[in-house]
Backbone bond lengths (Angstrom), bond angles and torsions (degrees), N, CA, C in turn:
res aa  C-N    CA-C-N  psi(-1)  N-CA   C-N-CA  omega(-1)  CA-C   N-CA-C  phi
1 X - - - 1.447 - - 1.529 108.41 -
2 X 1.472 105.22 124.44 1.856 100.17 177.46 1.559 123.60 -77.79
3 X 0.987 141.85 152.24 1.558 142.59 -170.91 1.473 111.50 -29.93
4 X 1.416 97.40 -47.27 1.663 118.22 -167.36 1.748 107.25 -60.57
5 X 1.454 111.13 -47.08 1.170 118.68 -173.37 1.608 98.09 -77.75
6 X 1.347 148.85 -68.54 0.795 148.95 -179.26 1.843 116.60 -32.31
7 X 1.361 117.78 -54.45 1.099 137.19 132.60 1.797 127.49 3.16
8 X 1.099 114.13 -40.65 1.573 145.59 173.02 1.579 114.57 -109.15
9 X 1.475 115.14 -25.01 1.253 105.35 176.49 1.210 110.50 -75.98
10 X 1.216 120.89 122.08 1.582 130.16 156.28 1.338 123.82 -90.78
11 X 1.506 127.29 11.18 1.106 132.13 171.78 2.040 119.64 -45.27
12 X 1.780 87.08 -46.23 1.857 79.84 -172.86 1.677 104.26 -108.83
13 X 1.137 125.53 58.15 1.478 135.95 152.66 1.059 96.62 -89.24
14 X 1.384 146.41 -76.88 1.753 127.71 -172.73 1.518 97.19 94.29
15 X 0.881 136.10 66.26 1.276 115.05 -164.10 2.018 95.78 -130.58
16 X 1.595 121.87 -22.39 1.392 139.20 161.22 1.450 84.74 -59.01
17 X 1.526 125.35 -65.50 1.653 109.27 -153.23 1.040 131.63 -80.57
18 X 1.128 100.53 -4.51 1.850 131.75 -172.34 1.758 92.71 -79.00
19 X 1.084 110.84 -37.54 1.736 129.31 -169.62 1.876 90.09 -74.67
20 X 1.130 107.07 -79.61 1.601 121.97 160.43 1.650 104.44 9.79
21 X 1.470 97.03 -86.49 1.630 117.83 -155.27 1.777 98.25 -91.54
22 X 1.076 126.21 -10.20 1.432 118.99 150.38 1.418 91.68 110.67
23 X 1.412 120.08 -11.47 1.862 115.05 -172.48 1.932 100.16 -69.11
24 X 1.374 83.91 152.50 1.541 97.86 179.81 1.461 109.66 -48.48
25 X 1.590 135.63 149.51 1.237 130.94 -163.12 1.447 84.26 -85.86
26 X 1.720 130.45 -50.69 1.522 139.81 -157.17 2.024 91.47 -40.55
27 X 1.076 115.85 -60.06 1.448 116.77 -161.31 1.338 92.79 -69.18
28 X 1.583 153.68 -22.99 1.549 112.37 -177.61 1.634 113.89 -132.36
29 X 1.743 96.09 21.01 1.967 111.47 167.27 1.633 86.64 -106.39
30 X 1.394 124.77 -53.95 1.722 105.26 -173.70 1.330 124.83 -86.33
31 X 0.984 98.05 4.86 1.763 87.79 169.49 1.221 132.74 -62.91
32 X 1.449 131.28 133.15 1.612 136.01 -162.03 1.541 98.20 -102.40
33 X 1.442 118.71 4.91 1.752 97.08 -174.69 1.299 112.64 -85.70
34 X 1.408 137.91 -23.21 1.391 131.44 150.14 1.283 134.95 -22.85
35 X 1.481 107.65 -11.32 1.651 100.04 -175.03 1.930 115.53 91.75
36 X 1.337 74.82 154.88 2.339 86.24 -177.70 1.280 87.83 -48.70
37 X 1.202 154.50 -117.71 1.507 141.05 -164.76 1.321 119.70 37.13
38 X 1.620 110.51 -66.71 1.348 132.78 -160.85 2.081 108.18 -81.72
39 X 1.472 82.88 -26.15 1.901 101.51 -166.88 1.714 90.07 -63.59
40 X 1.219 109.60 -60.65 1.232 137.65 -140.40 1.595 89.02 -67.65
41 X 1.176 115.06 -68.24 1.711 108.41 164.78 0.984 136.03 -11.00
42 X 1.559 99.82 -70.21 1.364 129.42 178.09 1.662 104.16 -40.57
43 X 1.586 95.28 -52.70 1.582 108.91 -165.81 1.542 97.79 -43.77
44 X 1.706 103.48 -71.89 1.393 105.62 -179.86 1.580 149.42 -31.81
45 X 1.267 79.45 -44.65 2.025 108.21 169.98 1.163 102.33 -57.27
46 X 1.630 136.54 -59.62 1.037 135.20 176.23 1.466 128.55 -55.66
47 X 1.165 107.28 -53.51 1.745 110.94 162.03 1.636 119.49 -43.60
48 X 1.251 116.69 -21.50 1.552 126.34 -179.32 1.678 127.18 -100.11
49 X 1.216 93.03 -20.52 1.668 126.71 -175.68 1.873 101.52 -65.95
50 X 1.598 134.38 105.90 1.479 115.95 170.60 1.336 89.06 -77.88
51 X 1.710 103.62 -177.62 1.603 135.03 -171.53 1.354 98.86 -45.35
52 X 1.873 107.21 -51.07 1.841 107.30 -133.87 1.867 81.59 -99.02
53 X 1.382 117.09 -24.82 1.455 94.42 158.43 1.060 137.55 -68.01
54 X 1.362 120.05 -28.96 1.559 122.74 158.57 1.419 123.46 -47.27
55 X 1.734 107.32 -22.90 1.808 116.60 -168.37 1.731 91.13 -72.75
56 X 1.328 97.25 -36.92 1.750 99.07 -154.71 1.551 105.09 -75.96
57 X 1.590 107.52 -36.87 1.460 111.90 -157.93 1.745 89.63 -83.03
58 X 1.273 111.97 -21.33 1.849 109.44 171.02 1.478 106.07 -77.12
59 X 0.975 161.05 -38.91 1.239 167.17 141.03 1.325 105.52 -23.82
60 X 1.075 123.26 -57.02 1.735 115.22 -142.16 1.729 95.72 -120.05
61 X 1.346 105.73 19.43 1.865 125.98 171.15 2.044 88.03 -115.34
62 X 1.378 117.98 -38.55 1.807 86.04 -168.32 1.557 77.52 -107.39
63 X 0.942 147.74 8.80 2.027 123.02 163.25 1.817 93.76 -90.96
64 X 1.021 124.86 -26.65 1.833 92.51 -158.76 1.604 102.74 -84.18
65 X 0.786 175.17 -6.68 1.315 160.18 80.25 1.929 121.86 13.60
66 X 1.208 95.36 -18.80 1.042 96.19 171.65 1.712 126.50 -119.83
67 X 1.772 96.47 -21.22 1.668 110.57 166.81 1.385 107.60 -84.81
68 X 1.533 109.16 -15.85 1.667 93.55 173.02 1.479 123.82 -66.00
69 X 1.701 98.15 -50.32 1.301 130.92 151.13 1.655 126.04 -21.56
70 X 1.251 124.72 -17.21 1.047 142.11 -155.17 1.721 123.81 23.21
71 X 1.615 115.94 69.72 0.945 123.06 -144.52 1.218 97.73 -129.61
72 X 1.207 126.36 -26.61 1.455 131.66 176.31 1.954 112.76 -117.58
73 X 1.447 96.74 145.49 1.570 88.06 173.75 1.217 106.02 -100.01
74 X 1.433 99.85 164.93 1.879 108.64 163.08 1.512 108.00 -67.65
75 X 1.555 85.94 146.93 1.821 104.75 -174.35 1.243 100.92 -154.16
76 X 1.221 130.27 136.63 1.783 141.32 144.36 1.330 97.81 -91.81
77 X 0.893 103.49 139.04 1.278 121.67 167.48 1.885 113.00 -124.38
78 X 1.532 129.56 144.02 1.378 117.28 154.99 1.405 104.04 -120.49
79 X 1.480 83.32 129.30 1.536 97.36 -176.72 1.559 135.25 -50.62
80 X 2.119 86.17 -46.96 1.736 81.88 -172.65 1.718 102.34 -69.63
81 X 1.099 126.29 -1.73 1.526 121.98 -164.89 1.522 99.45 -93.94
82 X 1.329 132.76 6.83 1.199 121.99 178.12 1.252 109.81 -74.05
83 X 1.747 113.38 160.83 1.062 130.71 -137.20 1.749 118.08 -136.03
84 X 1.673 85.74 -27.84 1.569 98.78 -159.30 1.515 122.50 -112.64
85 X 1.419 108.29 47.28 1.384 127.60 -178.10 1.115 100.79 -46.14
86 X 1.856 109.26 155.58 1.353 103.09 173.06 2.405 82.57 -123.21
87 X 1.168 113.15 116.41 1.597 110.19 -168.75 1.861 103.17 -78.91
88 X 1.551 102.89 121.88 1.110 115.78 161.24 1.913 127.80 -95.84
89 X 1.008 107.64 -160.53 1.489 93.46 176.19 2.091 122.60 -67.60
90 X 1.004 104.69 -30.58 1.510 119.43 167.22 0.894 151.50 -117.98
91 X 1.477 113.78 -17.60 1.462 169.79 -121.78 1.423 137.51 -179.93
92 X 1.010 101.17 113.79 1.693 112.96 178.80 1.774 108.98 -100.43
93 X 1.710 99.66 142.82 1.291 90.33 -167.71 2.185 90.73 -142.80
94 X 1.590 101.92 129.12 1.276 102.65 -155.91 2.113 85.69 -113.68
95 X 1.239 108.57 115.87 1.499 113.43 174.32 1.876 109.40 -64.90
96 X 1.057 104.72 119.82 1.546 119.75 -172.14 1.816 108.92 -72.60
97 X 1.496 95.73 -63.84 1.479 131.16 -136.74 1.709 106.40 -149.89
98 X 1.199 121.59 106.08 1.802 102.55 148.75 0.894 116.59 -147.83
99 X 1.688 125.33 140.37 1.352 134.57 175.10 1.718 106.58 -127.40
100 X 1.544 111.26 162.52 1.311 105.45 175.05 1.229 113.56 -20.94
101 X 1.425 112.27 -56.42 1.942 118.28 -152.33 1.405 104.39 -88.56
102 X 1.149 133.06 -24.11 1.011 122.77 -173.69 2.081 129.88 -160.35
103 X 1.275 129.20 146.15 1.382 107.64 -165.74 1.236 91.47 -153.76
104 X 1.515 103.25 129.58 1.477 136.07 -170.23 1.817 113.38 -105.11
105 X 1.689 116.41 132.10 0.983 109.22 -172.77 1.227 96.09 -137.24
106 X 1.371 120.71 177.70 1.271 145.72 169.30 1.814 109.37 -103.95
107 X 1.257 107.20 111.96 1.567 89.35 -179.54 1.776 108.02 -121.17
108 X 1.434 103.41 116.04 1.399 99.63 159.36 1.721 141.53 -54.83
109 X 0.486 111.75 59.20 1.875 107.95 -175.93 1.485 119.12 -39.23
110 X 1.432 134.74 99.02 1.290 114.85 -176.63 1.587 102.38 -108.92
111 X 1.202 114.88 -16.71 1.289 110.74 -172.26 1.655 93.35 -137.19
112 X 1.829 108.09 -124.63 1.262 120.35 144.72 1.468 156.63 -105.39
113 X 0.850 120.74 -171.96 1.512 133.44 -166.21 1.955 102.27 -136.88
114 X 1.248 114.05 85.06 1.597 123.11 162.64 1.906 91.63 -31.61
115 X 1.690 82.02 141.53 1.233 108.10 168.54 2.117 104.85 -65.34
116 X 1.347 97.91 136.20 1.941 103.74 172.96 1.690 84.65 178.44
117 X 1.607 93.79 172.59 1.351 126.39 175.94 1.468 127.05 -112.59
118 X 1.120 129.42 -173.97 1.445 125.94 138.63 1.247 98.03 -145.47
119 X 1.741 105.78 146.03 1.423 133.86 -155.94 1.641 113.83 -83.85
120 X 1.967 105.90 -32.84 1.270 115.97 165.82 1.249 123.01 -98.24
121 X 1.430 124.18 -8.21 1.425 110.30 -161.50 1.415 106.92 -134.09
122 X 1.459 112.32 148.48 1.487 147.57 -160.64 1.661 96.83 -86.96
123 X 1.271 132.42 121.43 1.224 131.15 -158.23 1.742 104.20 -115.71
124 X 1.403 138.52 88.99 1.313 120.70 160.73 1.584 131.66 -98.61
125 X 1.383 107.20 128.53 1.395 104.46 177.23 1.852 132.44 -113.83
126 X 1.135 111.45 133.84 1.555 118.61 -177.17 1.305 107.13 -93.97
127 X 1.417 135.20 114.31 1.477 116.24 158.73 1.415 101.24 -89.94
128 X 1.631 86.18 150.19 1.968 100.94 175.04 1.427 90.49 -123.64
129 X 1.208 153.40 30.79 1.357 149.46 178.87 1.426 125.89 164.42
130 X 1.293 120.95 139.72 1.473 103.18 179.18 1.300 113.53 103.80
131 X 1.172 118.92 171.72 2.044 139.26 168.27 1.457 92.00 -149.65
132 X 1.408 91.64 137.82 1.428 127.80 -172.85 1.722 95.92 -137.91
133 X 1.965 93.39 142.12 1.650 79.47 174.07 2.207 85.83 -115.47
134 X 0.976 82.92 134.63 1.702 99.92 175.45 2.064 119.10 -92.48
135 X 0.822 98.55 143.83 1.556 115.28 -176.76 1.616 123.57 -122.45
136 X 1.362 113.38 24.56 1.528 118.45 160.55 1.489 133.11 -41.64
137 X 1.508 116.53 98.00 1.351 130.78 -168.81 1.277 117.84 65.33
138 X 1.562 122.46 -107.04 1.253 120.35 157.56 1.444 138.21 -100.20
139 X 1.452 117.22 9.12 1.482 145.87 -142.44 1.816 85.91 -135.23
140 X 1.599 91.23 128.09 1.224 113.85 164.87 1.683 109.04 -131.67
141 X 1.704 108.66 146.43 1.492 126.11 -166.87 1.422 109.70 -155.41
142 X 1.719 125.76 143.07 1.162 122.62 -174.96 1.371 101.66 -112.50
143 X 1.329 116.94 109.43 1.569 138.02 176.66 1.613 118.68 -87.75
144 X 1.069 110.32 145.42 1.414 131.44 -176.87 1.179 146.17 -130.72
145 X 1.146 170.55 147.97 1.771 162.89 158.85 1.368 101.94 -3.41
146 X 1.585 103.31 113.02 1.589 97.62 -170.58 0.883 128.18 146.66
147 X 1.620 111.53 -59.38 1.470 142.55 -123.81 1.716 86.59 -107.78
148 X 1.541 120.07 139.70 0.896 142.08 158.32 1.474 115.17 -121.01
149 X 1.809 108.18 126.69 1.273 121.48 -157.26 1.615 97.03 -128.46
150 X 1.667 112.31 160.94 1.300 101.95 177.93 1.497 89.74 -150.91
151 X 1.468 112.64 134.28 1.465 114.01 162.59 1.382 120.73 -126.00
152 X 1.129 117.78 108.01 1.589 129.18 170.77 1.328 116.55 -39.49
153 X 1.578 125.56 132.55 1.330 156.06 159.16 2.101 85.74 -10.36
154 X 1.365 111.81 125.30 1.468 122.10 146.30 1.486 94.59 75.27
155 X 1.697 134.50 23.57 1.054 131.42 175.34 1.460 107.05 -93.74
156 X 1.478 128.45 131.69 1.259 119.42 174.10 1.113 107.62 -83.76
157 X 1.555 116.93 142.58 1.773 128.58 -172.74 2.125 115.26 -148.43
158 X 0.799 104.18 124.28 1.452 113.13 165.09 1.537 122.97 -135.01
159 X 1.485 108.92 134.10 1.492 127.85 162.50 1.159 127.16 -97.14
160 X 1.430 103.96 161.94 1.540 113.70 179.73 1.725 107.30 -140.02
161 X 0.858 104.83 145.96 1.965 101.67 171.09 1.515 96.23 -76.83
162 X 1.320 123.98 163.83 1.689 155.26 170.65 1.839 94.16 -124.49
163 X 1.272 94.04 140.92 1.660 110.49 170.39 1.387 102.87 52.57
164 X 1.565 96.47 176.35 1.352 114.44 161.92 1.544 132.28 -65.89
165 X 1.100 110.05 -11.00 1.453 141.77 -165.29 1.697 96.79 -53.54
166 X 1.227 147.40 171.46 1.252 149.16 177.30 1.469 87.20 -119.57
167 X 1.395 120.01 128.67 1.532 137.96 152.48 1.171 127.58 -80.94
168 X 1.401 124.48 99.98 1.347 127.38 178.13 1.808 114.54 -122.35
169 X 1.320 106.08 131.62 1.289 120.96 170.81 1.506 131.50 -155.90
170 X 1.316 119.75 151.82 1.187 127.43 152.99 1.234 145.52 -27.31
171 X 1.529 134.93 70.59 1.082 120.63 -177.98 1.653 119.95 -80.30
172 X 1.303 141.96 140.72 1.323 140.02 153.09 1.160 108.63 -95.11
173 X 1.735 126.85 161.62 1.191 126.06 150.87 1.589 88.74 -149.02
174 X 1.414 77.25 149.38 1.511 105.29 173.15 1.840 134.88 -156.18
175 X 1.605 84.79 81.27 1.683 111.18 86.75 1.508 70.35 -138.69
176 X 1.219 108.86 172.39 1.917 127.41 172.76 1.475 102.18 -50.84
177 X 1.325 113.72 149.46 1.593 133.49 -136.25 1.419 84.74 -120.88
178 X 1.320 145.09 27.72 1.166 143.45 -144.44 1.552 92.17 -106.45
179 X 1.337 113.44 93.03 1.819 126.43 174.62 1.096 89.93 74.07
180 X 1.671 153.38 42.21 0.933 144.36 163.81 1.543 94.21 -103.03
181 X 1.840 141.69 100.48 1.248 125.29 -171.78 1.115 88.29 166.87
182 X 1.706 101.48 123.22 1.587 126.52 -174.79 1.675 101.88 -125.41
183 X 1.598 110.32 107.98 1.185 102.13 178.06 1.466 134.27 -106.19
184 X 1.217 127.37 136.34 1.645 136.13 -159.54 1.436 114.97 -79.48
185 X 1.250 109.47 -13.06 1.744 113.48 -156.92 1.676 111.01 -154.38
């Protein structure tokens, strides 16, 4: 088989059986020990992947290991109807979801959020409302309803609300951000 063809084979990702036997999908779709073959995939998958599929396919890679597990119950939740803020200095932040790997919030934005990091955890955000102007590393951008954001482990980041508008979004972290937070200001 030449690189190219191999390249297209998706036969040994495993990633149905990985689902199967309850092991995390992350350990046997990302793994690099297979060889360029496996890279190259990867590469591809990603180039094809939008934002809000990435939200889902990140979601439903750190819950199934744990819904297989029977570790979590079913829940609907509606968001804008939440209730159970916990009020910080600018910001209200309503706990969704948490498991070892990962913990999902609801974050109110009324004002700001001081520039800080966290040192372990992988930061994704969904807005469902609002403009926010964001401050990731050295790059600043004004985000909106929509907008899927991602901040890498130990990146310094600060927000601000725009308008009168109420800012609401999605935070993920992963692994849970729980005292993981180094602040600059």
């Amino acid at each position: 088989m030449t690189r190219e063809q191999a390249a297209f084979d998706t036969t040994d990702i495993e990633l149905p059986l990985s689902f199967l036997k309850g092991a995390a999908p992350t350990q046997a779709f990302l793994s690099f020990d297979r060889g360029p073959a496996n890279r190259h995939q990867l590469e591809h998958l990603l180039a094809l992947v939008t934002p809000i599929r990435w939200l889902l396919l990140l979601l439903s890679m750190m819950f199934s290991s744990q819904v297989l597990a029977g570790e979590l119950g079913f829940t609907v939740s509606q968001l804008e109807q939440v209730q159970s803020f916990e009020p910080y200095d600018e910001f209200q932040l309503a706990l969704l979801a948490q498991t070892p790997e990962v913990n999902i919030r609801l974050n109110k934005l009324q004002g700001r959020i001081k520039r800080h990091s966290h040192p372990q955890s992988n930061h994704f955000l969904y807005m469902i409302k609002g403009q926010i102007e964001l401050a990731v590393g050295d790059e600043t951008k004004v985000v909106g309803a929509g907008s899927f954001i991602t901040i890498p482990r130990g990146t310094p980041h600060a927000m601000k609300r725009i308008g009168d508008s109420e800012a609401l979004f999605l935070d993920v972290a992963s692994p849970p951000d729980v005292g993981d937070v180094v602040w600059y200001e």
